[in-house]
PyMOL CGO cylinders between C-alpha atoms (Angstrom):
from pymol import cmd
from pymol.cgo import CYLINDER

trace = [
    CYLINDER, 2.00, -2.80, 27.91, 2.17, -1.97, 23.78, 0.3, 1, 1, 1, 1, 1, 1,
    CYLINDER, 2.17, -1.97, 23.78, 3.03, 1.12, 24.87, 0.3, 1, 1, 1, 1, 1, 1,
    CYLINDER, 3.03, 1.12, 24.87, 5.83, 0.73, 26.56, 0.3, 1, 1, 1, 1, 1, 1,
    CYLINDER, 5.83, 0.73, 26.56, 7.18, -1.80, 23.73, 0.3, 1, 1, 1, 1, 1, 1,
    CYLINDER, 7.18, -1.80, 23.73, 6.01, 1.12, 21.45, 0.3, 1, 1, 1, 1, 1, 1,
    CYLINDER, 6.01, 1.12, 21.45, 8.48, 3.48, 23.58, 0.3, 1, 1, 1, 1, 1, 1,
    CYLINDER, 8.48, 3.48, 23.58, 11.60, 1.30, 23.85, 0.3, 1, 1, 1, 1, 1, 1,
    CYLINDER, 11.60, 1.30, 23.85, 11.28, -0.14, 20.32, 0.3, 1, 1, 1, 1, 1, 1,
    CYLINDER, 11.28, -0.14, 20.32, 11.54, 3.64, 18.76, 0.3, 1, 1, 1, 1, 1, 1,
    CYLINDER, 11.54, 3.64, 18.76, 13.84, 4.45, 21.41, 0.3, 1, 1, 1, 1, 1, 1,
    CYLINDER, 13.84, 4.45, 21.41, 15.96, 1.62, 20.32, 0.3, 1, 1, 1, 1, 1, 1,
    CYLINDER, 15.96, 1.62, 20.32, 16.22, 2.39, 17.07, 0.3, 1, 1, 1, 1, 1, 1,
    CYLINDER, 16.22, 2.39, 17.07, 16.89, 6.47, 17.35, 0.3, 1, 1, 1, 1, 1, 1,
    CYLINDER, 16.89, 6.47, 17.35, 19.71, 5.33, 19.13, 0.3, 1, 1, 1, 1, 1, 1,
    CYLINDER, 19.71, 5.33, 19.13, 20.47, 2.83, 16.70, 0.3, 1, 1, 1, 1, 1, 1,
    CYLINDER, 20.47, 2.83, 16.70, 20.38, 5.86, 14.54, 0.3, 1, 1, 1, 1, 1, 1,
    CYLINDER, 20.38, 5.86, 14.54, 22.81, 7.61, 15.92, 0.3, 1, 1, 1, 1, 1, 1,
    CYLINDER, 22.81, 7.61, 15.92, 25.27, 4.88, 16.81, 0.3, 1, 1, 1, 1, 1, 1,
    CYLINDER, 25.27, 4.88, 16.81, 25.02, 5.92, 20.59, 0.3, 1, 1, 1, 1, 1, 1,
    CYLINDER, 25.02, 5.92, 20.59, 24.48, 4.75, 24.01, 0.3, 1, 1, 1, 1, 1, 1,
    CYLINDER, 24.48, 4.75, 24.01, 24.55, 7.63, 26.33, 0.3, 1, 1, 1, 1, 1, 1,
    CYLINDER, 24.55, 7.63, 26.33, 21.47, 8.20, 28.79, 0.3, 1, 1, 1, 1, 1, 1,
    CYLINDER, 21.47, 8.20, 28.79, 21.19, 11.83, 26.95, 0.3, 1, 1, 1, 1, 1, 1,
    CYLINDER, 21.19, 11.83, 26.95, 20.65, 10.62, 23.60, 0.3, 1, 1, 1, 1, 1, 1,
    CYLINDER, 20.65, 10.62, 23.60, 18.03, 7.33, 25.11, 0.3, 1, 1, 1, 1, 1, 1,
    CYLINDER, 18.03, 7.33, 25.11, 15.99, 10.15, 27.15, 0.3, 1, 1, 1, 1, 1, 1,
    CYLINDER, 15.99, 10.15, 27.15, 15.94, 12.52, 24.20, 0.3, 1, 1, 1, 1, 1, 1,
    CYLINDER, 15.94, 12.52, 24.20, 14.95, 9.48, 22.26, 0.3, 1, 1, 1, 1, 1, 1,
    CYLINDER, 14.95, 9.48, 22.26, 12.32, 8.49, 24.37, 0.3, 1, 1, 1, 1, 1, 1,
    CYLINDER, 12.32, 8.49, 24.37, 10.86, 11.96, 24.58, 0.3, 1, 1, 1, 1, 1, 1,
    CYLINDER, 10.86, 11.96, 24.58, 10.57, 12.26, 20.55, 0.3, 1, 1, 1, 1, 1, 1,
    CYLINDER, 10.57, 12.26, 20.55, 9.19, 8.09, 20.83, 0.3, 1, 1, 1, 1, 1, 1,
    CYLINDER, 9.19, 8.09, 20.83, 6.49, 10.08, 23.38, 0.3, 1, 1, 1, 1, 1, 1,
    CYLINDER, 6.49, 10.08, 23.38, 5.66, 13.04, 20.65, 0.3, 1, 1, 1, 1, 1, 1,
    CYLINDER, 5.66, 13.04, 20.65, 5.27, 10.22, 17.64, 0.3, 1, 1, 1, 1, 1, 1,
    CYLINDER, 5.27, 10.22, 17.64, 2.79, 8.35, 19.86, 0.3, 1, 1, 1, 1, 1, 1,
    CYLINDER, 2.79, 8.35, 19.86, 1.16, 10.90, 21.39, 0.3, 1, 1, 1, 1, 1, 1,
    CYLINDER, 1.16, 10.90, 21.39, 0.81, 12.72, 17.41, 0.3, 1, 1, 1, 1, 1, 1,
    CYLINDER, 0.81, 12.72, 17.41, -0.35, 9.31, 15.68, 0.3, 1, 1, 1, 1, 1, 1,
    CYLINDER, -0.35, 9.31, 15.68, -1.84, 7.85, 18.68, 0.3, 1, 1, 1, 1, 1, 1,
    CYLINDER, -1.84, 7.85, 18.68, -5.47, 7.76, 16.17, 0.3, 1, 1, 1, 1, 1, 1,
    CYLINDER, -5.47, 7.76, 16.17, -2.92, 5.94, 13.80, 0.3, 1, 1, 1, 1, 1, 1,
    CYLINDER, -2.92, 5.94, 13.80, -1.24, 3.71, 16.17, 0.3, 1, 1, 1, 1, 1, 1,
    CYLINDER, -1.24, 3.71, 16.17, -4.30, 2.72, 18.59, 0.3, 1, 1, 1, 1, 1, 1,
    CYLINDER, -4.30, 2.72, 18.59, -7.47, 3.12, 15.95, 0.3, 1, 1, 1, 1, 1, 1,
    CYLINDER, -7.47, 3.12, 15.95, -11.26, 3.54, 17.69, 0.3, 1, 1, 1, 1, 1, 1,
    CYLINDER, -11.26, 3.54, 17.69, -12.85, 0.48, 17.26, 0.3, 1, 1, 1, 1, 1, 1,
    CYLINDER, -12.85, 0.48, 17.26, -9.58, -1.50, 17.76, 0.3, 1, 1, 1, 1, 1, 1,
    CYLINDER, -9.58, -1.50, 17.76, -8.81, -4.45, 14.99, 0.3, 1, 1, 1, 1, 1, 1,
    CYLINDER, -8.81, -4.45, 14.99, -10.64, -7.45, 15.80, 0.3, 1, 1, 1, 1, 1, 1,
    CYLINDER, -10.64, -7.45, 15.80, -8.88, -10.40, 16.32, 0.3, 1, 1, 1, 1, 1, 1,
    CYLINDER, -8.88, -10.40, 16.32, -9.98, -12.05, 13.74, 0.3, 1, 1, 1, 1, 1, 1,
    CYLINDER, -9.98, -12.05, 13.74, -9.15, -9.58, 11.04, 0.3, 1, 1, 1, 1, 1, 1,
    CYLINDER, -9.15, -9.58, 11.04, -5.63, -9.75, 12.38, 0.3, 1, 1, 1, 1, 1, 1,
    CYLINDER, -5.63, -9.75, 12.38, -5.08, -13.84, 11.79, 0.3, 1, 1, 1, 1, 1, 1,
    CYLINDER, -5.08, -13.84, 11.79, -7.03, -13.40, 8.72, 0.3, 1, 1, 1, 1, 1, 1,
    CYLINDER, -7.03, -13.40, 8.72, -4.46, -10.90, 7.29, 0.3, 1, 1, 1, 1, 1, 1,
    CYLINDER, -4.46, -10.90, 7.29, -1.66, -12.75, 8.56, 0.3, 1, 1, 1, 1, 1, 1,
    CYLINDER, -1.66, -12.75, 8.56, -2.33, -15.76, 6.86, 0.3, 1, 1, 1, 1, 1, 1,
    CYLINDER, -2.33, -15.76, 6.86, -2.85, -13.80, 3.67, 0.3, 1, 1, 1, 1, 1, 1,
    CYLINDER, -2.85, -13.80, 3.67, -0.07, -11.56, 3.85, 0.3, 1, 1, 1, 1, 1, 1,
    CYLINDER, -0.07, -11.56, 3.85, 2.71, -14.46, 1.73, 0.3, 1, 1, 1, 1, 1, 1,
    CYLINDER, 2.71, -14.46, 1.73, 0.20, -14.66, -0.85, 0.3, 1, 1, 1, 1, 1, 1,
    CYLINDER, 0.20, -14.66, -0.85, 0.26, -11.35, -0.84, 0.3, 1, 1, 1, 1, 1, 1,
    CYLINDER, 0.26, -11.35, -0.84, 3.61, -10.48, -0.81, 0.3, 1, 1, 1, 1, 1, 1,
    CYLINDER, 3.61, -10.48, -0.81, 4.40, -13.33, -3.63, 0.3, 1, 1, 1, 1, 1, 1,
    CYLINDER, 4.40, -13.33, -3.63, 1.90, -11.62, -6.16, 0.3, 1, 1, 1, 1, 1, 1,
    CYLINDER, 1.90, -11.62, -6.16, 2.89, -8.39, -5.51, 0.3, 1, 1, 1, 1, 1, 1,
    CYLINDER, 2.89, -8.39, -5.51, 6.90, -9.30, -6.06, 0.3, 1, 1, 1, 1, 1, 1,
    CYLINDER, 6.90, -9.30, -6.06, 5.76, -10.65, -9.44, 0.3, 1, 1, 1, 1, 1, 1,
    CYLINDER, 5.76, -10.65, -9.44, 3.72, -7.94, -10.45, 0.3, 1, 1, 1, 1, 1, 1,
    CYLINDER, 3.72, -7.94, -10.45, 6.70, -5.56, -10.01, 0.3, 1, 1, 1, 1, 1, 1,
    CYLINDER, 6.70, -5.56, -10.01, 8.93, -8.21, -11.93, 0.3, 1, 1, 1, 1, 1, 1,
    CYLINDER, 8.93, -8.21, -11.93, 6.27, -7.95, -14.53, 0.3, 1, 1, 1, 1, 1, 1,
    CYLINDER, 6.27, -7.95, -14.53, 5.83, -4.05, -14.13, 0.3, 1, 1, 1, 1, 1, 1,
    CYLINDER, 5.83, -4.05, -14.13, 9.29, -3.31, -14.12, 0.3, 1, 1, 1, 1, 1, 1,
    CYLINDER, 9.29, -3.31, -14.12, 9.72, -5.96, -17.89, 0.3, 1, 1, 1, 1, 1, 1,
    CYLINDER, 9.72, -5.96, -17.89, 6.89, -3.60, -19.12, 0.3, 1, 1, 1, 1, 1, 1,
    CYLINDER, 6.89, -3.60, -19.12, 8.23, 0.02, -18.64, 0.3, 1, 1, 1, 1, 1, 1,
    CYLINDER, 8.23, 0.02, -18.64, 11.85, -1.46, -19.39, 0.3, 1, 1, 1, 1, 1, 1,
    CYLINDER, 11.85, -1.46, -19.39, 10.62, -2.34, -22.63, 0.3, 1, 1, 1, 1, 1, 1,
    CYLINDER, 10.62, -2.34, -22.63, 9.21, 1.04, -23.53, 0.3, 1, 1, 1, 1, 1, 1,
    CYLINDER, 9.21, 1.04, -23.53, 12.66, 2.45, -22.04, 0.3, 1, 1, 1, 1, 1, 1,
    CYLINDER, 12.66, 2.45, -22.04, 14.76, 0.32, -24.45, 0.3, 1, 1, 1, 1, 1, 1,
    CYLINDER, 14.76, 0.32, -24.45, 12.61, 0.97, -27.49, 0.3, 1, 1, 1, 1, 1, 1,
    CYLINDER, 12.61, 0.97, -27.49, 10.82, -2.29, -28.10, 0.3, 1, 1, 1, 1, 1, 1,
    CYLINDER, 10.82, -2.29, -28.10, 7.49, -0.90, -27.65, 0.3, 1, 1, 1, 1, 1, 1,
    CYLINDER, 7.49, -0.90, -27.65, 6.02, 1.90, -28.08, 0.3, 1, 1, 1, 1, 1, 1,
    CYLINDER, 6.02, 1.90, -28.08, 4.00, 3.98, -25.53, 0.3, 1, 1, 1, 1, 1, 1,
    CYLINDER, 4.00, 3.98, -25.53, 0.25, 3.60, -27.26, 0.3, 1, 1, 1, 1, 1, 1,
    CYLINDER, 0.25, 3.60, -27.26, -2.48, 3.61, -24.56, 0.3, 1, 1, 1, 1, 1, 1,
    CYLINDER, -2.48, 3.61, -24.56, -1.46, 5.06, -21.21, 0.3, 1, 1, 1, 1, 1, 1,
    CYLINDER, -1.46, 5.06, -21.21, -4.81, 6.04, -18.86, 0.3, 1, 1, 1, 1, 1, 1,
    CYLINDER, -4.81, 6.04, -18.86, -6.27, 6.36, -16.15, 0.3, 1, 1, 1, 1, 1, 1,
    CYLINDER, -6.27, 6.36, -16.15, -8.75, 3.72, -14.65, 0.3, 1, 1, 1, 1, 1, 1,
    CYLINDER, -8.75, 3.72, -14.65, -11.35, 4.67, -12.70, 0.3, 1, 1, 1, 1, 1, 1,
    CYLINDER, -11.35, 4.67, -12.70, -11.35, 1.70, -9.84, 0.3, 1, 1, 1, 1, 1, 1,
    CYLINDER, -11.35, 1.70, -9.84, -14.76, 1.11, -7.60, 0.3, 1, 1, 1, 1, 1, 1,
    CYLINDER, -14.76, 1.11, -7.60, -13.91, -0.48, -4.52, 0.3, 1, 1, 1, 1, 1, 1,
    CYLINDER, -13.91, -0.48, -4.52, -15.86, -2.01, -1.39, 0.3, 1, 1, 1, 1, 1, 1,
    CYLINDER, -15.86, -2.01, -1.39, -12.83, -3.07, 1.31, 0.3, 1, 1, 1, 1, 1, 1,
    CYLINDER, -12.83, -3.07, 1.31, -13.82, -2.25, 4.76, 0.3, 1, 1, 1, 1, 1, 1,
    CYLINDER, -13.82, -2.25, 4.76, -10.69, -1.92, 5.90, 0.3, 1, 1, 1, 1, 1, 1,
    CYLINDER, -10.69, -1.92, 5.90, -8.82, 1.20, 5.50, 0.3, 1, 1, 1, 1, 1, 1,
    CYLINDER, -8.82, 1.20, 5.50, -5.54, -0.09, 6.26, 0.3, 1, 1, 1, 1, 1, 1,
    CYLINDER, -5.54, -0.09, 6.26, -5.97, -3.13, 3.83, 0.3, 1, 1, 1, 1, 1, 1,
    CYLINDER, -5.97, -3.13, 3.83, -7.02, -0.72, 0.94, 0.3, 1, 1, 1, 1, 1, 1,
    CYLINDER, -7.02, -0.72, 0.94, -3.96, 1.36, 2.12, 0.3, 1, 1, 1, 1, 1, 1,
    CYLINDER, -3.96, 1.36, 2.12, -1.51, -1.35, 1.70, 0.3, 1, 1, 1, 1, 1, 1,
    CYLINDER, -1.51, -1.35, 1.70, -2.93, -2.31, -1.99, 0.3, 1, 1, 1, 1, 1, 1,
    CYLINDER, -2.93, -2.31, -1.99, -3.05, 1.18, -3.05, 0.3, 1, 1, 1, 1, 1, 1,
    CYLINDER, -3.05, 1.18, -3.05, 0.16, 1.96, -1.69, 0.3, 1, 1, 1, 1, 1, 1,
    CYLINDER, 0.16, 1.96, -1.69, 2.16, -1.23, -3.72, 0.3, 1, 1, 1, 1, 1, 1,
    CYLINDER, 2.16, -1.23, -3.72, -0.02, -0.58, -7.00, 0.3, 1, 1, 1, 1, 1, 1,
    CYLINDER, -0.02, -0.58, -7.00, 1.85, 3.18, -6.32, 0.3, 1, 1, 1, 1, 1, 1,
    CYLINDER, 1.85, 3.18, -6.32, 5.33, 1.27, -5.95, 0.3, 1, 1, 1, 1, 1, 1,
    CYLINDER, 5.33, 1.27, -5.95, 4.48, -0.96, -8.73, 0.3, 1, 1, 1, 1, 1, 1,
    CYLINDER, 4.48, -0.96, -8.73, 6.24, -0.05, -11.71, 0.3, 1, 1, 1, 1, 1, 1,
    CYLINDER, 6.24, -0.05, -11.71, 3.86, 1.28, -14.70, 0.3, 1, 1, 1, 1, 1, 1,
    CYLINDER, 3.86, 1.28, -14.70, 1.09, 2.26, -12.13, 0.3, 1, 1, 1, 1, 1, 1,
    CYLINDER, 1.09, 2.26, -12.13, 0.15, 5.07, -9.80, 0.3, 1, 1, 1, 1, 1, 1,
    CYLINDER, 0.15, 5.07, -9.80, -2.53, 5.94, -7.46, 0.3, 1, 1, 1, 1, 1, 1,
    CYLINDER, -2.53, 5.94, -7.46, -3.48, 10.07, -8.37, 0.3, 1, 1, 1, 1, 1, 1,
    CYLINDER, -3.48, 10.07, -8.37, -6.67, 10.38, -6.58, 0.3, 1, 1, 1, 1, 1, 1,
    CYLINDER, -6.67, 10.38, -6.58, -8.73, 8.91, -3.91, 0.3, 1, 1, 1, 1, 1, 1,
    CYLINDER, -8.73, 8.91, -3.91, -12.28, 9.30, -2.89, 0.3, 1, 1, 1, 1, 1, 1,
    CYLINDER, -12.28, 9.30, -2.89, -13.38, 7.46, 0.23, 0.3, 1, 1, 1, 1, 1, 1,
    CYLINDER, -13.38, 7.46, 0.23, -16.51, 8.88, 0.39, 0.3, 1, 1, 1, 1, 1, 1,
    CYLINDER, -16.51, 8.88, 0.39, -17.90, 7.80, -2.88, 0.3, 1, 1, 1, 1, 1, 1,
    CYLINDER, -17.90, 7.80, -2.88, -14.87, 4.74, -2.19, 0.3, 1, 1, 1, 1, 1, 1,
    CYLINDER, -14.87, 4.74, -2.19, -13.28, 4.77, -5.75, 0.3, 1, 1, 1, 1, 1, 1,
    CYLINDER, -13.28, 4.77, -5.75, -9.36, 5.36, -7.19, 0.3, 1, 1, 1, 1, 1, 1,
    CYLINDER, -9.36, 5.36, -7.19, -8.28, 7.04, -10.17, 0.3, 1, 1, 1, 1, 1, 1,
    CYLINDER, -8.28, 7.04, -10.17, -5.04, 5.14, -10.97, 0.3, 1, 1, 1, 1, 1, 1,
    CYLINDER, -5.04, 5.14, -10.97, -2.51, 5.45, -14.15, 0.3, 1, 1, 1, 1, 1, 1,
    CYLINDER, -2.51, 5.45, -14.15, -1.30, 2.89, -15.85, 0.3, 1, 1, 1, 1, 1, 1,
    CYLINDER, -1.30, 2.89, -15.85, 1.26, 2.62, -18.63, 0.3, 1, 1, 1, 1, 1, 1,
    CYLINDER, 1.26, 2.62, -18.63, -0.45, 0.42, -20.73, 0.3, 1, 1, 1, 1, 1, 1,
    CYLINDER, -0.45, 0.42, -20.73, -4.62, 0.09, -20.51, 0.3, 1, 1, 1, 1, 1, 1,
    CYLINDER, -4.62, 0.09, -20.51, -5.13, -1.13, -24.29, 0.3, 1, 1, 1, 1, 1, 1,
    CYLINDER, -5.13, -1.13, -24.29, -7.29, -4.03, -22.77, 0.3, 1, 1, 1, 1, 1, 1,
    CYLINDER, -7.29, -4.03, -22.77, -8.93, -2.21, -19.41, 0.3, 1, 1, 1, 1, 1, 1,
    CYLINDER, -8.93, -2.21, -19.41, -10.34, -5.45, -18.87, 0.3, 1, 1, 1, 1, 1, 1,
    CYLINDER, -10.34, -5.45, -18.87, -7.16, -6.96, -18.43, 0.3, 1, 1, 1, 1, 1, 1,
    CYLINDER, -7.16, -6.96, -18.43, -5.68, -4.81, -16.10, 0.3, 1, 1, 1, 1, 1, 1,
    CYLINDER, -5.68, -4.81, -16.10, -8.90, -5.05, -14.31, 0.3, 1, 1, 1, 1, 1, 1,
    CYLINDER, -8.90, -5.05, -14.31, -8.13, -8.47, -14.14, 0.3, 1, 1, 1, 1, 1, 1,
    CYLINDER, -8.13, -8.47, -14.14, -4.75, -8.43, -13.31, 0.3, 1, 1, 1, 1, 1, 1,
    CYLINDER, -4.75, -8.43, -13.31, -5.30, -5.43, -10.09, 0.3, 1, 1, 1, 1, 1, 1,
    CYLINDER, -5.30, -5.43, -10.09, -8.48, -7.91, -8.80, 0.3, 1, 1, 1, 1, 1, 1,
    CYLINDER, -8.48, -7.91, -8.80, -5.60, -11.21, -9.00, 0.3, 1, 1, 1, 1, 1, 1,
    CYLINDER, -5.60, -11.21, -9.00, -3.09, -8.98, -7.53, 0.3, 1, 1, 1, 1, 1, 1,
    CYLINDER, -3.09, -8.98, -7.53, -4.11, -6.35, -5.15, 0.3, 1, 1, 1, 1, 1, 1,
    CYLINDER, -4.11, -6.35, -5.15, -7.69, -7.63, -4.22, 0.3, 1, 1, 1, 1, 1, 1,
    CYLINDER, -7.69, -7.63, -4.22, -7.93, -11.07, -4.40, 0.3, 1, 1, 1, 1, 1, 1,
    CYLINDER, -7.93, -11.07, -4.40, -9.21, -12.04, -1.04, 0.3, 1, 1, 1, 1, 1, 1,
    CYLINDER, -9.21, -12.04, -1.04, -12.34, -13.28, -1.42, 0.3, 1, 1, 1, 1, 1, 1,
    CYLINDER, -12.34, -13.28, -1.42, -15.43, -11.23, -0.28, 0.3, 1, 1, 1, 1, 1, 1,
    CYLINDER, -15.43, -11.23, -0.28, -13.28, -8.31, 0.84, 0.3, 1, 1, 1, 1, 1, 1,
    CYLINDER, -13.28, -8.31, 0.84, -13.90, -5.90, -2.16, 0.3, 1, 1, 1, 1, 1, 1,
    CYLINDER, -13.90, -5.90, -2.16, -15.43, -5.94, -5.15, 0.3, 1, 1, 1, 1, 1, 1,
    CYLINDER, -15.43, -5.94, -5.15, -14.14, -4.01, -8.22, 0.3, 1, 1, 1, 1, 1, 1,
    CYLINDER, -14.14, -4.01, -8.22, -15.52, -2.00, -11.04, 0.3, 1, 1, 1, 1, 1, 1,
    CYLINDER, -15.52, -2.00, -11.04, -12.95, -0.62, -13.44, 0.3, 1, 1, 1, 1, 1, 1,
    CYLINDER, -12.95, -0.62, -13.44, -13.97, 1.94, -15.94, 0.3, 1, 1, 1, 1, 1, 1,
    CYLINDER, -13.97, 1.94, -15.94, -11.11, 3.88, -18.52, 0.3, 1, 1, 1, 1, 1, 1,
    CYLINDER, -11.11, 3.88, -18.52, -11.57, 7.40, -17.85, 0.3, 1, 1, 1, 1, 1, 1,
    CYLINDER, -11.57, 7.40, -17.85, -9.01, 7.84, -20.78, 0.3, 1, 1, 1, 1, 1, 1,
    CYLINDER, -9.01, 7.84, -20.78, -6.78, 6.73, -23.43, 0.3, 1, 1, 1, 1, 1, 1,
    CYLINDER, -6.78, 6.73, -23.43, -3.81, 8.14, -25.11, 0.3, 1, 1, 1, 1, 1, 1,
]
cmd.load_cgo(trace, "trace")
């Protein structure tokens, strides 16, 4: 049954796309909606399946979330403006070494993805063997800080991850 919504939601929107409503353009549309399931099927269907309760539990944290992360990029984007204007000067960008322990891959995604997005950050490397992420920052002068401040923001579910932030280096 997700399947089919699969199918005739991405169907709907290629033809959304293109502004059409012919049956050529919905069968070629459901024959690329077959290819992008059929490709990211591992993506779209993972082996074991969510649970449940890792579902609600994200749900209920996904505002919290979202409201953190909208002020971090209010607060990111005040930061680099500043150095763009001239009010501060760029003393002590770096790379932070960040030790993780989420269990969910598509949770660590997410909050590696939005630190990306997040002005004055970026994700360059990871490792999910050894389950650590080199990430630059504009401004590490107190690692501890921004240690701080990716736990509050990006982590801060309780018992999902743990966090050990080391500066690999400083400008």
């Amino acid at each position: 049954m997700i399947v089919v919504i699969q199918l005739a939601a991405l169907t709907v929107v290629y033809l959304s796309v293109l502004g059409s409503r012919s049956w050529e353009d919905a069968l070629t549309g459901l024959v690329l909606a077959v290819a992008l399931l059929w490709t990211y099927r591992r993506v779209m269907f993972p082996s074991p399946l969510v649970s449940s309760r890792e579902i609600l539990v994200t749900a209920i944290q996904t505002p919290g979330f979202v409201i953190r992360y909208f002020l971090d990029v209010v607060s990111g984007t005040w930061q680099v403006a500043t150095y763009v204007l001239g009010i501060r000067q760029l003393a002590h960008p770096g790379i932070l070494r960040i030790e993780y322990d989420e269990e969910s891959r598509v949770r660590l995604g997410i909050a590696l993805l939005a630190m990306t997005m997040s002005p004055g950050s970026f994700v360059v490397d990871v490792d999910e063997v050894e389950k650590f992420a080199l990430v630059h920052f504009i401004d590490i002068s107190d690692p501890d800080a921004v240690r701080e401040k990716v736990l509050r923001t990006y982590f801060a579910v309780p018992g999902t991850t743990s966090l050990k932030v080391e500066a690999l280096r400083h400008a």
